[in-house]
Backbone bond lengths (Angstrom), bond angles and torsions (degrees), N, CA, C in turn:
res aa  C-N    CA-C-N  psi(-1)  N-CA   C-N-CA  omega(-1)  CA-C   N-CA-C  phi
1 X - - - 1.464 - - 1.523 109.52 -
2 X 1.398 122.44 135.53 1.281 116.89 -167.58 1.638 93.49 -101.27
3 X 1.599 100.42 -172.70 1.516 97.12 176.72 1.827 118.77 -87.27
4 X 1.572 114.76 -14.36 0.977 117.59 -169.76 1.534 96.44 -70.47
5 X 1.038 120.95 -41.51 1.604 128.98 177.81 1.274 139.30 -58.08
6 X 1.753 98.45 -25.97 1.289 116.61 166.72 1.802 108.67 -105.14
7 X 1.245 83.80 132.43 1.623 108.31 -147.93 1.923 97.76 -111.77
8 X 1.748 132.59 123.75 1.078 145.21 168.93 1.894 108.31 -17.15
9 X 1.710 148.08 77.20 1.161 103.96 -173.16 1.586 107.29 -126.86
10 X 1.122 140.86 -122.97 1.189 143.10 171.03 1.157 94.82 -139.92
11 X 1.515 110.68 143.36 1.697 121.70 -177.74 1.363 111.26 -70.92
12 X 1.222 117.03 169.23 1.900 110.06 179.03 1.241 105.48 -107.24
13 X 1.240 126.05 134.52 1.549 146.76 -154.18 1.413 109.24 -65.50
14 X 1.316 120.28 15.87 1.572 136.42 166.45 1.684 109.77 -91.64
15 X 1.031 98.38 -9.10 1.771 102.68 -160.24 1.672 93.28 -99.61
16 X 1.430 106.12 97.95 2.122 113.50 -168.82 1.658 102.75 -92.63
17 X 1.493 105.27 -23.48 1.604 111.01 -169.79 1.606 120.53 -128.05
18 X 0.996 123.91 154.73 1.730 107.94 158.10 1.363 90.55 -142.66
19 X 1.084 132.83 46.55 1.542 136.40 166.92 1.785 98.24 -88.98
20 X 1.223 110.15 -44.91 1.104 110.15 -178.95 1.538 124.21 -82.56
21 X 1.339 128.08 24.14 1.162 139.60 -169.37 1.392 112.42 77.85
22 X 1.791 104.37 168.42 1.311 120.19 -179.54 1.183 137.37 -103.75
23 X 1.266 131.62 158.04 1.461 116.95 168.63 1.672 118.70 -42.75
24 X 1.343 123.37 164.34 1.388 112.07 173.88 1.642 115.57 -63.57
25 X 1.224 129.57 152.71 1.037 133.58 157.05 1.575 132.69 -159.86
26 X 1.027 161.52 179.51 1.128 163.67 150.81 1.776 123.46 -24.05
27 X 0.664 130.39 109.54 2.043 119.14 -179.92 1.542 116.18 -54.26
28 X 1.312 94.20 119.65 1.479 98.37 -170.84 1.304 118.36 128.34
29 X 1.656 133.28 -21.15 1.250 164.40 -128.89 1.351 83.90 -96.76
30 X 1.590 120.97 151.31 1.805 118.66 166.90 1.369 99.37 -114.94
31 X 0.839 134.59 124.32 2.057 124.70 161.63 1.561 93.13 -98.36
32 X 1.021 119.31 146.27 1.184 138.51 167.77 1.521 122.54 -150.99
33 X 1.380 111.98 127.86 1.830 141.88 -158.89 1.061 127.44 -102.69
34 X 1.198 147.93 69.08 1.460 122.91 164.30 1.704 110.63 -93.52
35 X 1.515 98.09 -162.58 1.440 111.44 -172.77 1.867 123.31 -65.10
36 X 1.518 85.71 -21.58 1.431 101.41 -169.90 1.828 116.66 -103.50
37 X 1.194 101.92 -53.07 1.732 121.40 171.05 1.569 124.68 -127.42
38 X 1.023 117.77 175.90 1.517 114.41 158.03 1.322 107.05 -169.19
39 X 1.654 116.22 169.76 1.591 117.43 -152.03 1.773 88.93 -155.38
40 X 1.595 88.62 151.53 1.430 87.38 -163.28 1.965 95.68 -132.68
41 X 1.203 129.54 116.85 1.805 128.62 -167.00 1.473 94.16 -126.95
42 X 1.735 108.47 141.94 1.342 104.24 171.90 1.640 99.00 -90.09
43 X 1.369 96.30 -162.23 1.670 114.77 -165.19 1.559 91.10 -78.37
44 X 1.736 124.50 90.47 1.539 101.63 145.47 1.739 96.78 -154.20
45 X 0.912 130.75 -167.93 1.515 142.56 163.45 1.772 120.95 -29.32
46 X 1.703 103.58 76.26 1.341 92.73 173.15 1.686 107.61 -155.84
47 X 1.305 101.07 175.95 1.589 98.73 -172.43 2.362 90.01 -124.74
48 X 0.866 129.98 126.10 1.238 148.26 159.26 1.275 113.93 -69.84
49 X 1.056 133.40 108.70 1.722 117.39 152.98 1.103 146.34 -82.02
50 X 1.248 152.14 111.49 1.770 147.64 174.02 1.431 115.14 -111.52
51 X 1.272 109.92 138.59 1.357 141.98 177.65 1.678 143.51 154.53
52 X 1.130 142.53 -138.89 1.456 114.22 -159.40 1.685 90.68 -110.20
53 X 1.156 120.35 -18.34 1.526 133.83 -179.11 1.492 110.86 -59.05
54 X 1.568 122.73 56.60 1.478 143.93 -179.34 1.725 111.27 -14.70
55 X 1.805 105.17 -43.52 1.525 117.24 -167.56 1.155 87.88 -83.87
56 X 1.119 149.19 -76.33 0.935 155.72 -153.28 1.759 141.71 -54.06
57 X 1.048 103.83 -31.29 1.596 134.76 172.55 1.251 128.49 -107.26
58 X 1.627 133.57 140.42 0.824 129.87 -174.44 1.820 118.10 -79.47
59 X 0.899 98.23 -26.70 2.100 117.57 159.91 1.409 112.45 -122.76
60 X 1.471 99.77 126.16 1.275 114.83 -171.97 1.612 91.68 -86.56
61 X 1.383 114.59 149.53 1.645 120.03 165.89 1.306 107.75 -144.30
62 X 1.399 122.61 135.32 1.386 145.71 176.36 1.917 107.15 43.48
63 X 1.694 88.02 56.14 1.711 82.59 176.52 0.890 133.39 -44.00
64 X 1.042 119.79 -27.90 2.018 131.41 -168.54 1.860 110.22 -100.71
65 X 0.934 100.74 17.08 1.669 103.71 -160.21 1.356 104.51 -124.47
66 X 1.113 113.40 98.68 1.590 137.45 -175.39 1.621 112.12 -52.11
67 X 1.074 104.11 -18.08 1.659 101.73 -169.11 1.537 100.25 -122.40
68 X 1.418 126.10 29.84 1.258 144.22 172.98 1.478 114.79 -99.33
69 X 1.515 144.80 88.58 1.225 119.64 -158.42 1.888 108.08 -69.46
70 X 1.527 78.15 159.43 1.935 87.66 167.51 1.094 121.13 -47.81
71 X 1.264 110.77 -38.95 1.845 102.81 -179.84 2.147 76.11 -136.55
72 X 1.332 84.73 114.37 1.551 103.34 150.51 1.175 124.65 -76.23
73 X 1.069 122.21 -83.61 1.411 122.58 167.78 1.643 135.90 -154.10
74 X 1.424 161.68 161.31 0.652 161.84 102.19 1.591 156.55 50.31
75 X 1.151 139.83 47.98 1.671 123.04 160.54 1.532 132.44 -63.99
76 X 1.074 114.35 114.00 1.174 109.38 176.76 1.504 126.44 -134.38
77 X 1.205 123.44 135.59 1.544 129.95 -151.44 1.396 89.30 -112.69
78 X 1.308 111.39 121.21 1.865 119.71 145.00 1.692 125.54 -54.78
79 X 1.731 112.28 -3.17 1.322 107.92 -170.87 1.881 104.56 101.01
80 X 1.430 103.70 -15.66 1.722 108.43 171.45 1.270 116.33 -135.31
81 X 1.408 112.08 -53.36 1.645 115.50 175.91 1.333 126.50 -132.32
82 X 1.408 111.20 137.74 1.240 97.53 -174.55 1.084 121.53 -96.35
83 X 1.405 118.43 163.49 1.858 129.51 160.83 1.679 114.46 -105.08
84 X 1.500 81.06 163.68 1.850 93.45 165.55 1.769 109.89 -136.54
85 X 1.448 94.41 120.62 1.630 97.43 -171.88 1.436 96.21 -104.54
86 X 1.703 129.92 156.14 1.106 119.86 165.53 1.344 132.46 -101.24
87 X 1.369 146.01 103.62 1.345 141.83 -162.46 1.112 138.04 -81.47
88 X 1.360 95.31 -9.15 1.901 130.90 177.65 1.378 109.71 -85.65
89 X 1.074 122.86 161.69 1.484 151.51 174.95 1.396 104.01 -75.37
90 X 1.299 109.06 -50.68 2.015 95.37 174.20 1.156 108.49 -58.92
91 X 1.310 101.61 -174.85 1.536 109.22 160.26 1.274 118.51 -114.84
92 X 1.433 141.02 -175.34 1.778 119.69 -155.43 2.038 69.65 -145.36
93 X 1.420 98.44 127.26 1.203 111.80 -171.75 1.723 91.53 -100.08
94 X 1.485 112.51 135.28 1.752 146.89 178.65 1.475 104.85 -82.32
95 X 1.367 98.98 142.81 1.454 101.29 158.91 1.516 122.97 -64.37
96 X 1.493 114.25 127.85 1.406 127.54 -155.43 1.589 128.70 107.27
97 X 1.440 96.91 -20.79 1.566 109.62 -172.73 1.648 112.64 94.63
98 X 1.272 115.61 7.98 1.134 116.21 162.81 1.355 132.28 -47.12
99 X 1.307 141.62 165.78 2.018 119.32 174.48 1.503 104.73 -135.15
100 X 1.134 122.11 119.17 1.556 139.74 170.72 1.732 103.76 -74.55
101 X 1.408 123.98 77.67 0.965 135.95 177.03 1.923 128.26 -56.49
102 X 1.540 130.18 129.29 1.138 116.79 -165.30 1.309 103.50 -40.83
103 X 1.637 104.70 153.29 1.562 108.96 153.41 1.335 112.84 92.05
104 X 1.947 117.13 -15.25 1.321 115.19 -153.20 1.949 79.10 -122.64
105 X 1.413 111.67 -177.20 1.582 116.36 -170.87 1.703 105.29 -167.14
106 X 1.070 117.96 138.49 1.574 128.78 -173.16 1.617 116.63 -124.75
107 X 0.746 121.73 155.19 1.443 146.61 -179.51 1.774 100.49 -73.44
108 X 1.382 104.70 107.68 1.817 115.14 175.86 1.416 96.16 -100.56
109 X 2.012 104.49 118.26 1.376 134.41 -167.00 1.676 92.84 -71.44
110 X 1.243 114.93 169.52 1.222 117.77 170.24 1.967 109.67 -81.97
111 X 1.003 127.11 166.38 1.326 117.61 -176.87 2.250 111.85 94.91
112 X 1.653 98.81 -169.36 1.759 85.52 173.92 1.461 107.94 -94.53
113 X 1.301 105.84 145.83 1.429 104.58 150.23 1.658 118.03 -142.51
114 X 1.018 115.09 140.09 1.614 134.55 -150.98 1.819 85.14 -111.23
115 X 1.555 98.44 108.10 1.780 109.08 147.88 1.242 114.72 -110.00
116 X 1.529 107.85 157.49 1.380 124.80 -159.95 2.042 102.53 -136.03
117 X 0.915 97.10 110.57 1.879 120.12 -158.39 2.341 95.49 -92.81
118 X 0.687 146.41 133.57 1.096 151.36 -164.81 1.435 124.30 110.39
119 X 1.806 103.74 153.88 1.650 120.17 -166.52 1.674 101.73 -81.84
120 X 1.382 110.94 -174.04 1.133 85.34 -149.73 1.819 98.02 -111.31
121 X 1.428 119.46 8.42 1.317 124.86 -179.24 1.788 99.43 -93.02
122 X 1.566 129.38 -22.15 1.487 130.18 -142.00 1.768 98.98 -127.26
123 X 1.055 116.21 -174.46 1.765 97.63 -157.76 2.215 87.62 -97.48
124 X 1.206 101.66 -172.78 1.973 119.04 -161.64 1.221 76.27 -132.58
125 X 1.888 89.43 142.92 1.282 107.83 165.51 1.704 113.88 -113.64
126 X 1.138 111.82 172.84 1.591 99.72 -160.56 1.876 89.29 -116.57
127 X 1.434 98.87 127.82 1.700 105.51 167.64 1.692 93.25 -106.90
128 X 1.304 126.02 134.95 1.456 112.64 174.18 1.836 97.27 -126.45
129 X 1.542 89.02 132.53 1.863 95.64 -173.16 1.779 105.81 -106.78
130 X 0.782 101.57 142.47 2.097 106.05 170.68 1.793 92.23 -149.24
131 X 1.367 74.60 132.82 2.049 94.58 -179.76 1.992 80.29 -125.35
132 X 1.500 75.55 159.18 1.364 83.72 -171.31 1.513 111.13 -122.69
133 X 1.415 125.27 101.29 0.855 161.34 -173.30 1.870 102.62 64.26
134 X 1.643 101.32 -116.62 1.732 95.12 -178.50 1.421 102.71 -171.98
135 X 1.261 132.83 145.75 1.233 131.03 -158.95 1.294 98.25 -109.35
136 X 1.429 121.43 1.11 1.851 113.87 175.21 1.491 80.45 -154.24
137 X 1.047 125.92 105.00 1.838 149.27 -167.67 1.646 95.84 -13.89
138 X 46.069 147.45 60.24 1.965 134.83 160.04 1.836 78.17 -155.94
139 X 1.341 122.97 -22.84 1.793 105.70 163.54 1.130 106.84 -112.34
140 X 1.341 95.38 147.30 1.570 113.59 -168.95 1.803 111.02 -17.27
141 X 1.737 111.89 -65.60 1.069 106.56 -177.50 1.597 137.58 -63.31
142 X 2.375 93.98 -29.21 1.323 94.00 160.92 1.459 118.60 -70.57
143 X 1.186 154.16 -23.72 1.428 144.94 -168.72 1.756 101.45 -42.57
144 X 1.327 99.27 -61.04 1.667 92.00 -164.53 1.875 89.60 -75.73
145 X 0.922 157.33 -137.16 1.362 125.96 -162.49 1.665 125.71 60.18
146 X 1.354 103.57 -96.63 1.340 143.08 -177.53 1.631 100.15 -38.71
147 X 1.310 146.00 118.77 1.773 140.67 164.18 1.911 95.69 -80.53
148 X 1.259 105.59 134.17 1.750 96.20 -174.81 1.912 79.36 -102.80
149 X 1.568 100.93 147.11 1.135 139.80 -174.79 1.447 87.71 -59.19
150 X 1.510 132.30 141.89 1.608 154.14 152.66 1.842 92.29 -42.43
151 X 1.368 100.40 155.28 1.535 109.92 179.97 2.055 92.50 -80.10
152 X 0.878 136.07 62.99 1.616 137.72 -169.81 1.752 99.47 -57.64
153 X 1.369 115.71 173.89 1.653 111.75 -171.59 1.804 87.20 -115.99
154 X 0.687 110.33 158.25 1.748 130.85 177.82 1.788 103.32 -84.84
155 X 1.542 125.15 91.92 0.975 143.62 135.28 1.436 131.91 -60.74
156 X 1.975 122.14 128.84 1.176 106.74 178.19 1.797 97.05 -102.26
157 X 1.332 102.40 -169.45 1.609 92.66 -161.44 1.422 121.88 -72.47
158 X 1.432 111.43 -12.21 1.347 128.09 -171.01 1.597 104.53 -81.33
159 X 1.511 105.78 -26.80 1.323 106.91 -174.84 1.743 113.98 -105.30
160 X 1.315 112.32 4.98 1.463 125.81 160.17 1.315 95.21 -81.22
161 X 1.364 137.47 -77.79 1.616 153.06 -156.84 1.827 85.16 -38.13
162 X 0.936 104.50 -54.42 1.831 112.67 -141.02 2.067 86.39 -80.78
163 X 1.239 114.74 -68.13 1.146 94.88 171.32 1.547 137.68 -47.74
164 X 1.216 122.30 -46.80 1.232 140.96 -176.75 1.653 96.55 -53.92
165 X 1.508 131.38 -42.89 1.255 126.93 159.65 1.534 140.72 -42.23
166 X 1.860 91.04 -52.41 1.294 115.77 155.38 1.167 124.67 -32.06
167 X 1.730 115.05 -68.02 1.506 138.03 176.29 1.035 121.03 -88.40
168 X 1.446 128.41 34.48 1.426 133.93 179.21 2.021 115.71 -65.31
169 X 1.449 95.36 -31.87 1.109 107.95 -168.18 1.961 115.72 -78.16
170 X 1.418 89.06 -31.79 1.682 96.69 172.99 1.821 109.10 -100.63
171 X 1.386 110.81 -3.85 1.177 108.52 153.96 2.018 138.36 -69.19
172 X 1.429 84.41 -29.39 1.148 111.12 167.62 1.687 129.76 -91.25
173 X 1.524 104.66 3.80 1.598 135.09 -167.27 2.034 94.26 35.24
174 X 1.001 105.69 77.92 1.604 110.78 166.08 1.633 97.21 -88.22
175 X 1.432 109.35 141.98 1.597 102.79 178.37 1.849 105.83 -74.24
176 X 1.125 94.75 162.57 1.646 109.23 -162.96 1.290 117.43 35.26
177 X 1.345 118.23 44.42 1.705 106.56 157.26 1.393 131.38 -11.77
178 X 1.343 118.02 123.14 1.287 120.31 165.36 1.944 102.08 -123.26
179 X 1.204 109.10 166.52 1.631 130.20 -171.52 1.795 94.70 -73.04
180 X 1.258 128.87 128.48 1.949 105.01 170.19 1.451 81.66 -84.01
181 X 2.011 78.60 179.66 1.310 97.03 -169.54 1.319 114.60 -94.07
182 X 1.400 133.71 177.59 1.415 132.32 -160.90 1.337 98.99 -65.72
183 X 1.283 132.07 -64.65 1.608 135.86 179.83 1.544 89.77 -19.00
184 X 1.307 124.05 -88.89 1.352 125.03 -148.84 1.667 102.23 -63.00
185 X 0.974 125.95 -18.98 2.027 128.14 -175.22 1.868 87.94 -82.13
186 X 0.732 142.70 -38.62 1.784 155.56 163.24 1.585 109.90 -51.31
187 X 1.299 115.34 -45.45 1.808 119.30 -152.59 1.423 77.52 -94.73
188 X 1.269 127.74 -53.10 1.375 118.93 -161.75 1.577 115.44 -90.39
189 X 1.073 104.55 10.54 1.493 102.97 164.81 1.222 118.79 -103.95
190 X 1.678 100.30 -18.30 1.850 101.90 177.47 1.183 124.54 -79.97
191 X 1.351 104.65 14.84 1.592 115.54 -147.23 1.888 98.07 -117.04
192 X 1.318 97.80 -11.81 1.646 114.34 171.51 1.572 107.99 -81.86
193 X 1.342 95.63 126.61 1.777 97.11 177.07 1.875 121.37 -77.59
194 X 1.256 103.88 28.18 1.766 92.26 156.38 1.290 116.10 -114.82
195 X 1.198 114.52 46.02 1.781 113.99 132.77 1.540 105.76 102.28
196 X 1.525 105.33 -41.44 1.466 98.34 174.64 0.711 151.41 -65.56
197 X 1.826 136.17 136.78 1.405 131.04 -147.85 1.583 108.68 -92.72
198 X 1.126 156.34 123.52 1.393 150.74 -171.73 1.330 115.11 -118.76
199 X 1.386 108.96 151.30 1.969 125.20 -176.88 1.449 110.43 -111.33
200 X 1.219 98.01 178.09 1.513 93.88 160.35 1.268 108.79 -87.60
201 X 1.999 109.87 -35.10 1.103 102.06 -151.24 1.902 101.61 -96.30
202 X 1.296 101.07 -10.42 1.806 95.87 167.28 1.746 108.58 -64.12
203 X 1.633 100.15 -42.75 1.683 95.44 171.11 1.445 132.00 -75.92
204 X 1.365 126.30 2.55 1.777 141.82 166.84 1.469 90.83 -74.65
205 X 1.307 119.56 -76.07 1.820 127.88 172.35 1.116 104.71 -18.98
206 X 1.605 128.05 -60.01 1.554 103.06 -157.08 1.277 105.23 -83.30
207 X 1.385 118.89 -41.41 1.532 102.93 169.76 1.322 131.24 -61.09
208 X 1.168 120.80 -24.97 1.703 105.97 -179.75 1.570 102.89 -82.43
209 X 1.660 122.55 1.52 1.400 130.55 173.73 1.495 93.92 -74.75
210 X 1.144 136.25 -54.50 1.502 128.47 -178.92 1.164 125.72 -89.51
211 X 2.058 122.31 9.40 1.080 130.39 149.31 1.475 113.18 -49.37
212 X 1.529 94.72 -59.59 1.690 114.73 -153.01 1.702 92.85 -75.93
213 X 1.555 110.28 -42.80 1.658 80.30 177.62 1.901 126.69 -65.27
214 X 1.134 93.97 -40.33 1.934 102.59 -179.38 1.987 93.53 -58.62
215 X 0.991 107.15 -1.48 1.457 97.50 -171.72 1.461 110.45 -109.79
216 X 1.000 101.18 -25.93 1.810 110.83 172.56 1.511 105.42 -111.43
217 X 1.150 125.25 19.36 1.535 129.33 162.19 1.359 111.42 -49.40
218 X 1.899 119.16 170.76 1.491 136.17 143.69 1.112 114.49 -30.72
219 X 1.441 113.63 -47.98 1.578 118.56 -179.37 1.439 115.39 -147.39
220 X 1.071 97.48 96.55 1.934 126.82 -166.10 1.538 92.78 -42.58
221 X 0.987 97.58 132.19 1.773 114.39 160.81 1.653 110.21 -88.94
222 X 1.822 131.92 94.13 1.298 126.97 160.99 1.270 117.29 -26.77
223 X 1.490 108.77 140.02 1.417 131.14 161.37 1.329 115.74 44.36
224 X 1.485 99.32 61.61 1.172 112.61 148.03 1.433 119.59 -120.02
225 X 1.367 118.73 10.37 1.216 120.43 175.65 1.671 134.04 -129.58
226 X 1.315 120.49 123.56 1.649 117.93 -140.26 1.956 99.15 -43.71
227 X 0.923 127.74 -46.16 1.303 132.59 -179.68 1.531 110.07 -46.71
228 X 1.775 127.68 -26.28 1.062 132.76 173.76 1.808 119.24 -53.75
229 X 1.585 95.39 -4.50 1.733 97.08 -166.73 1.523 120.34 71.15
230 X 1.127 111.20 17.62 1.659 107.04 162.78 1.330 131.97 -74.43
231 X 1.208 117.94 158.48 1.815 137.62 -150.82 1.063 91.99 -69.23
232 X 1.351 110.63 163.17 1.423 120.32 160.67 1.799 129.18 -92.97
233 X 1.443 116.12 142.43 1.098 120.77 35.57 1.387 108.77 -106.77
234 X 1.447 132.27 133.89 1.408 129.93 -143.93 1.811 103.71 -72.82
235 X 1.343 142.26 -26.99 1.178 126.99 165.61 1.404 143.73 -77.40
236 X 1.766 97.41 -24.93 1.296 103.10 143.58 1.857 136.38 -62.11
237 X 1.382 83.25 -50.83 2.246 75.46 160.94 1.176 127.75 -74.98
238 X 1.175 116.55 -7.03 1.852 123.29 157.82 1.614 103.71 -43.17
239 X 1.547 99.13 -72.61 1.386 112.51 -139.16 1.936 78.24 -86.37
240 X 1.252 130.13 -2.69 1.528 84.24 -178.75 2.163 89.06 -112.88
241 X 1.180 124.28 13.74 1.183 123.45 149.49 1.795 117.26 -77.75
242 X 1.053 112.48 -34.57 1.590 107.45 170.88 1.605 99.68 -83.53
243 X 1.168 135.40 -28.00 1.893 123.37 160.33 1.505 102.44 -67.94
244 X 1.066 128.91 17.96 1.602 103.66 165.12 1.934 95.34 -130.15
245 X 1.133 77.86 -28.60 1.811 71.83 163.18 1.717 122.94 -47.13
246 X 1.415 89.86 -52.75 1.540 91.09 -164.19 1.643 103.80 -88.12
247 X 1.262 117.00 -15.75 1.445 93.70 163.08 1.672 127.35 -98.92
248 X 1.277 95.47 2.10 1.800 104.22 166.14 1.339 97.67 -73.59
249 X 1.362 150.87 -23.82 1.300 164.97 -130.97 1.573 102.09 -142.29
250 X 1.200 122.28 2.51 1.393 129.91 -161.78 1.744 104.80 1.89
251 X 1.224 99.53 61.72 1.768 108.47 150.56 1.303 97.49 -67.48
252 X 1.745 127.35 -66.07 1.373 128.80 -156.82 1.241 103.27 -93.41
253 X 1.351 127.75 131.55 1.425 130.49 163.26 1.390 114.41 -122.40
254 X 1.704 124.42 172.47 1.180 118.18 -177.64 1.539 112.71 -54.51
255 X 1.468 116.17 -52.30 1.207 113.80 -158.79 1.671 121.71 -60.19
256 X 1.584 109.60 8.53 1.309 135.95 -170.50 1.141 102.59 -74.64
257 X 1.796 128.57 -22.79 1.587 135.24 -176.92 1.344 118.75 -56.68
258 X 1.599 94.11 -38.22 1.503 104.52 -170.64 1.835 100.87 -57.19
259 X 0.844 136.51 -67.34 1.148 133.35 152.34 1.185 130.67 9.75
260 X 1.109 110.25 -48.50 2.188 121.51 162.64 1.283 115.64 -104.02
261 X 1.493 109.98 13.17 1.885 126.45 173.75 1.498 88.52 56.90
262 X 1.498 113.31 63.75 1.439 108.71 129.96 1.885 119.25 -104.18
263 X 1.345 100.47 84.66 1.429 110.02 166.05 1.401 129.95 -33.07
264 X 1.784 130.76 -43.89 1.625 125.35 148.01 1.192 120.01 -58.48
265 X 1.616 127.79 4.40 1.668 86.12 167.12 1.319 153.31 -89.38
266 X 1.250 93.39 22.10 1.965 86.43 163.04 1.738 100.86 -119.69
267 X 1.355 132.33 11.81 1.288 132.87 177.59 1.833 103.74 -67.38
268 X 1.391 99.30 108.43 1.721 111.17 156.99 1.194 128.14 -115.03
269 X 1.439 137.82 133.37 1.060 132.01 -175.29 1.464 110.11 -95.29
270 X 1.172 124.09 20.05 1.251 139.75 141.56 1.381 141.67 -81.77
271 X 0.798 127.32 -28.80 1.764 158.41 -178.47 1.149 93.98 -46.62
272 X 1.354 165.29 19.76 1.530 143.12 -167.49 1.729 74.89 178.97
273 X 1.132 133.42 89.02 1.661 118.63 -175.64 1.913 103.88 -107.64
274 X 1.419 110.79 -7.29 1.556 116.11 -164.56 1.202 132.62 151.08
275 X 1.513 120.65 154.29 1.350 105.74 172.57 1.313 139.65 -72.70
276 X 1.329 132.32 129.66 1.783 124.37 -162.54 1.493 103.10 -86.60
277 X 1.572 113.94 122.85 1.330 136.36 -165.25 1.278 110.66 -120.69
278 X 1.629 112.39 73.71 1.604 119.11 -170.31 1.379 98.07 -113.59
C-alpha cells in the first residue's frame, strides 16, 4: 500500500488495542488510540489533535475529566517524522515514568508507545501511539467547556524562586533529571537583581519547609520523608520525589524559568513544524 492510497481516516470502533500491532499501512503512518476514537495519517504534512474537546480534535481523551485540557496536545508530522508536543497544563507521562511537560515536545520513536494524560491524585487516561516504522531509520453548558485547574500546592515566592532552581533540569526535560546542588540553587539566585543575599543552607530550609508541609498535609504526598524508606542518597531522592510531585500537580511549569532569568524557556525549534493538510 503506498501512501497516496492511504488516505487521513478514523479507526473503526472495533480497533480496542494497538499494542498488538496495526492494520497494514505505509512506513511512516501514525495510528493513534484512545478510549473513545482513534485516527490513523500517513507520513506527510499534518498536525493531529488530542484532548477532551470531543468537537474539536481528532482523538478525543479523557472526555469527562475536567482537569484534562480541551486540546491537550499535539501530533505533528514534518512530511517524515512525527512529534508530540504538549498543550495542556498536565503533563503527559512517557514510558518509564518520564513527564512530557506543557509547552515542551519529543520525538515519537517508530514502533508503540502508550501515553498516559492525568493529575496525579485522579485516575490517567491512556492515548496509545504506533508509527509505523520510519522513513529515515460553571453553567451547565460551560462546565464541559471550562479545563478545571490541577489541584496545584500553594507556593510563596521564595519557595517558587528556590524550587524552580532546584528543578531547572526537569524543567527543561534534560534526560535523567537530577535535583542541582544547593551551591548552584544559591549562585544562581544571587545572580538575580533584587538584592537578595542567598545560601545553600537558607535554600535546603526552604525546601525541606515544603517537604514537611506536603508531607503532613490533608493528603500526604509519599516519600518525601526519610522514614518513608527511600534510596539513597536519601536527600537527594527527597527533593527529586517532591520535584515530581509538583509537576505531576503542575505547581511547577516550564514557564517558571523565567523566574531565574532563563530567557529560552519556551523557545522550540519545533513549534511551527508545517502546513496542516486535512
Amino acid at each position: 500500500m503506498t501512501t497516496r492510497e492511504f488516505v487521513p481516516h478514523v479507526l473503526p470502533s472495533s480497533m480496542r488495542s494497538l499494542a498488538s500491532g496495526v492494520p497494514p499501512a505505509p512506513p511512516g503512518t501514525l495510528f493513534a488510540l484512545a478510549a473513545s476514537n482513534g485516527f490513523a495519517v500517513p507520513p506527510r504534512k499534518f498536525t493531529l489533535h488530542f484532548g477532551r474537546g470531543t468537537d474539536d480534535v481528532h482523538v478525543a481523551v479523557g472526555v469527562n475529566d475536567p482537569y484534562v485540557s480541551r486540546l491537550q496536545g499535539v501530533l505533528v508530522c514534518d512530511g517524515y517524522e512525527w512529534w508530540v508536543r504538549n498543550k495542556g497544563k498536565l503533563p503527559i507521562q512517557l514510558p518509564g515514568g518520564a513527564l512530557l511537560l506543557s509547552g515542551h515536545e519529543l520525538l515519537v520513536e517508530p514502533g508503540y508507545t502508550p501515553l498516559l494524560i492525568g493529575s496525579a491524585k485522579r485516575r490517567s487516561h491512556l492515548l496509545e501511539i504506533h508509527v509505523v516504522g520510519s522513513r529515515t531509520a460553571d453553567a451547565g453548558g460551560d462546565q464541559h467547556n471550562r479545563t478545571k485547574a490541577p489541584d496545584v500546592y500553594e507556593l510563596s515566592l521564595a519557595e517558587r524562586l528556590v524550587l524552580t532552581a532546584l528543578a531547572q533540569r526537569y524543567l527543561r526535560q534534560e534526560r535523567y533529571p537530577q535535583p542541582v546542588s544547593w551551591n548552584q540553587v544559591a549562585d544562581d539566585l544571587n545572580r538575580l537583581p533584587d538584592g537578595r543575599q542567598w545560601t545553600p543552607k537558607i535554600a535546603a530550609h526552604i525546601v525541606g519547609a515544603v517537604r514537611e508541609r506536603l508531607a503532613d498535609g490533608p493528603d500526604p504526598i509519599p516519600g518525601l520523608r526519610r522514614e518513608d524508606g527511600v534510596g539513597e542518597p536519601v536527600g537527594n531522592t527527597l527533593n527529586h520525589n517532591l520535584i515530581q510531585a509538583l509537576l505531576r500537580s503542575a505547581t511547577l511549569l516550564p514557564a517558571d524559568l523565567h523566574l531565574i532569568g532563563d530567557g529560552d524557556a519556551d523557545e522550540n525549534p519545533h513549534e511551527n513544524p508545517g502546513e496542516n493538510h486535512e
